[in-house]
N, C-alpha and C positions, 0 to 999 in steps of 0.2 A: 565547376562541374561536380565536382566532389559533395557541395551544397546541395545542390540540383540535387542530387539524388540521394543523399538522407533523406533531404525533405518529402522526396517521392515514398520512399521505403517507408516512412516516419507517417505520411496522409494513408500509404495503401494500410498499414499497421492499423490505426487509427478503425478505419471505412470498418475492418473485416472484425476489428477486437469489439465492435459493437453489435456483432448480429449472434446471436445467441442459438444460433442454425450452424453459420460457418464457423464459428472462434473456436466452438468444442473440436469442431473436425480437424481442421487446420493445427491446433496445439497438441492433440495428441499424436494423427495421424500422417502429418505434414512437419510440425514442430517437430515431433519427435520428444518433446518435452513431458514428466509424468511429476514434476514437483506439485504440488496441491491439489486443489479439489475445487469442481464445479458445484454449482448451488444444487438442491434436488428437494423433494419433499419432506425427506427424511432430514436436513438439515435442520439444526439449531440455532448456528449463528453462521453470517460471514464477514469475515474480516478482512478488507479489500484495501488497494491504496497503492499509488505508484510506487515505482521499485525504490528500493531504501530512502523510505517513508516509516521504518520501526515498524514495519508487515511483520518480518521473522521475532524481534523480541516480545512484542505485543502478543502474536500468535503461541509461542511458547510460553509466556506469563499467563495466556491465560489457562492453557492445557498443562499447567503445572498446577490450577487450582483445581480446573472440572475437564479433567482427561476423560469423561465419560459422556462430551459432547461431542455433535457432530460439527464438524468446522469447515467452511466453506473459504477459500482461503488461496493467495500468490499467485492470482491467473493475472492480476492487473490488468483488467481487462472491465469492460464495461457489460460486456455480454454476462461474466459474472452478477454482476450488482443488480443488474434488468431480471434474469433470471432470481434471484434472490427476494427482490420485490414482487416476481408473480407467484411466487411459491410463501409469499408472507413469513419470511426467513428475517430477523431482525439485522440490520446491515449494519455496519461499524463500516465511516469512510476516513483513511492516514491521510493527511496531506502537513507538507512541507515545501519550505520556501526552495523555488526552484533552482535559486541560485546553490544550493546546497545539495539537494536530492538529483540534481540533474547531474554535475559533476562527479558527483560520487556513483552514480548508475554508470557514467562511460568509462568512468577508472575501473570497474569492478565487471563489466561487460563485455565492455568497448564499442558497442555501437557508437556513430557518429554524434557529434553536438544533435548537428541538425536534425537527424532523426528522434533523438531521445528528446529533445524541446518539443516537436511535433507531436509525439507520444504524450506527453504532460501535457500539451493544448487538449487531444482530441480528448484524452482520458477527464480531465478536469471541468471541460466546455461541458461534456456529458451530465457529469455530476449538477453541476450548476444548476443548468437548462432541464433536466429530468427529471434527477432524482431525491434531492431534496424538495422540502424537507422531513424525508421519509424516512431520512438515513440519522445515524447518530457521528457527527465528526469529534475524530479526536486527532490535535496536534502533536507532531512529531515533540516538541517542546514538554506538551503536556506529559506525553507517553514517557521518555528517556526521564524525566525530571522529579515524576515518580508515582512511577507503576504502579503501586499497592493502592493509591487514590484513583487512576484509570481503570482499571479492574474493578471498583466498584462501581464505579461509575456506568462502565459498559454493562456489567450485571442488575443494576436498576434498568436500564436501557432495557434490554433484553429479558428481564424477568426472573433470573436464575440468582439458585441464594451461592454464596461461596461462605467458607469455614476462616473465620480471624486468622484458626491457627496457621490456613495455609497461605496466608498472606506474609509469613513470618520468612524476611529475606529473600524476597520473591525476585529480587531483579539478579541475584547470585545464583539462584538455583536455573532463572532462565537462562541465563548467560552460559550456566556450564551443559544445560540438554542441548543449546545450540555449536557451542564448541565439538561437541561430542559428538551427534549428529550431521555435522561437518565432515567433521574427519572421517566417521563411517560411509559416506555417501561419495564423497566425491577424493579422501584420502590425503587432502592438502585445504590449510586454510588461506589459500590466494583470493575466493568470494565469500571470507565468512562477513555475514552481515555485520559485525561488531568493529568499532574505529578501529583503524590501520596506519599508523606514522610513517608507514611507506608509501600509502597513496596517495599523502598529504602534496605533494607536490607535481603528481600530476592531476590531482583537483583540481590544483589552483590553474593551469595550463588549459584547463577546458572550462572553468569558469570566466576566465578570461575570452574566451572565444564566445561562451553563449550570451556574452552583457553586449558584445560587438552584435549579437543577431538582432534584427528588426524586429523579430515575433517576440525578443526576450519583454519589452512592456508588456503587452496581451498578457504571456503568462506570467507575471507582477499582479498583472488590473486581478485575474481569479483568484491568486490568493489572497490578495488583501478584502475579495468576497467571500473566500472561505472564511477566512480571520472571522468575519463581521458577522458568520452564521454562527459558526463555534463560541462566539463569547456570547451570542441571543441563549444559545441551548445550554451554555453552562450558566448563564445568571438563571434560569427556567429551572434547572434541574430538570432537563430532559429525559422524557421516559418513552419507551417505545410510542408509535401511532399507531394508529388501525388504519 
């Protein structure tokens, strides 16, 4: 029963984070939630990607280089990305193995397995099926293993120049805006986005649960399709499309 109805909360999530009508309404007005920002004309960049997918580090590495952009940014949400491709906003998509981002979203959440896997279906299917390849992917591997090479990368993508010098220590300076902006925001680091030795073990306790889910192959089959897009556009050296 308990399955049954992540799964339901997890489809209805899904159905409504794709309409670019209701998702605004709903998150602001319904969620009750004000973390990030919708796509909009005036946008420069969005930087999109399921929940702890290296959204928050990537997002502060790159607003430690050009704090003077607009950033489209944390709704995970698909209505985000859709809206960003009709306003020709240049897209950056995170993705990471779900065996890893999934467990670590319910440690740090706690919504159910089954809903959070349902979320990584509908959000990913989307991507697949729509939005490439329009979008620029970068892997959470890519991203954590070093920044200062993602950051150009997404800046060729996107068209914007960034300064050497402020690529100097970049993944320490982002680490500590995010510590800090933690603690001012919510006054305790229980969801900072940065690894946790105390969650490590109830990771492993809902990873365990989502390799037992049916739907966990499906969301296997798209990352190993993402994989197979992100290595096309990094042998390319991919640069924005029109």
């Amino acid at each position: 029963m308990k399955n049954l109805f992540g799964k339901t909360i997890g489809l209805l999530h899904s159905t409504i984070s794709k309409s670019t009508l209701m998702y605004p309404l709903y998150h602001n007005k319904v969620g009750g939630w004000s973390a990030g920002e919708f796509s909009s004309p005036n946008t420069d960049l969005c930087v999109e990607g399921y929940q702890s997918s290296a959204n928050t580090f990537v997002f502060n590495a790159l607003h430690c280089v050009r704090p003077d952009l607009n950033y489209a940014r944390h709704k995970h949400a698909v209505a985000n990305v859709r809206l960003a491709v009709e306003y020709g906003v240049p897209t950056v998509i995170l993705f990471r193995d779900p065996k890893e981002c999934i467990p670590s979203f319910v440690s740090r959440f706690r919504p159910g397995v089954a809903e959070a896997l349902y979320r990584y279906l509908g959000f990913y299917r989307s991507v697949v099926s729509e939005v490439m390849p329009a979008a620029l992917l970068v892997s959470f591997e890519e991203a954590v293993g070093g920044i200062q090479g993602t950051v150009r990368r997404i800046a060729a993508f996107a068209d914007f120049s960034v300064e050497e010098g402020n690529l100097e220590e970049l993944e320490a300076k982002a680490k500590q805006r995010i510590q800090k902006r933690t603690q001012r925001r919510v006054g305790t680091a229980e969801h900072i986005s940065l690894p946790d030795r105390n969650r490590e073990t109830t990771k492993a306790e809902h990873r365990k649960k989502l390799l037992q889910s049916s739907k966990y192959a499906e969301a296997k089959k798209l990352y190993h399709q993402l994989q197979s897009i992100h290595e096309l556009q990094v042998g390319r050296g991919e640069r924005c499309q029109s």
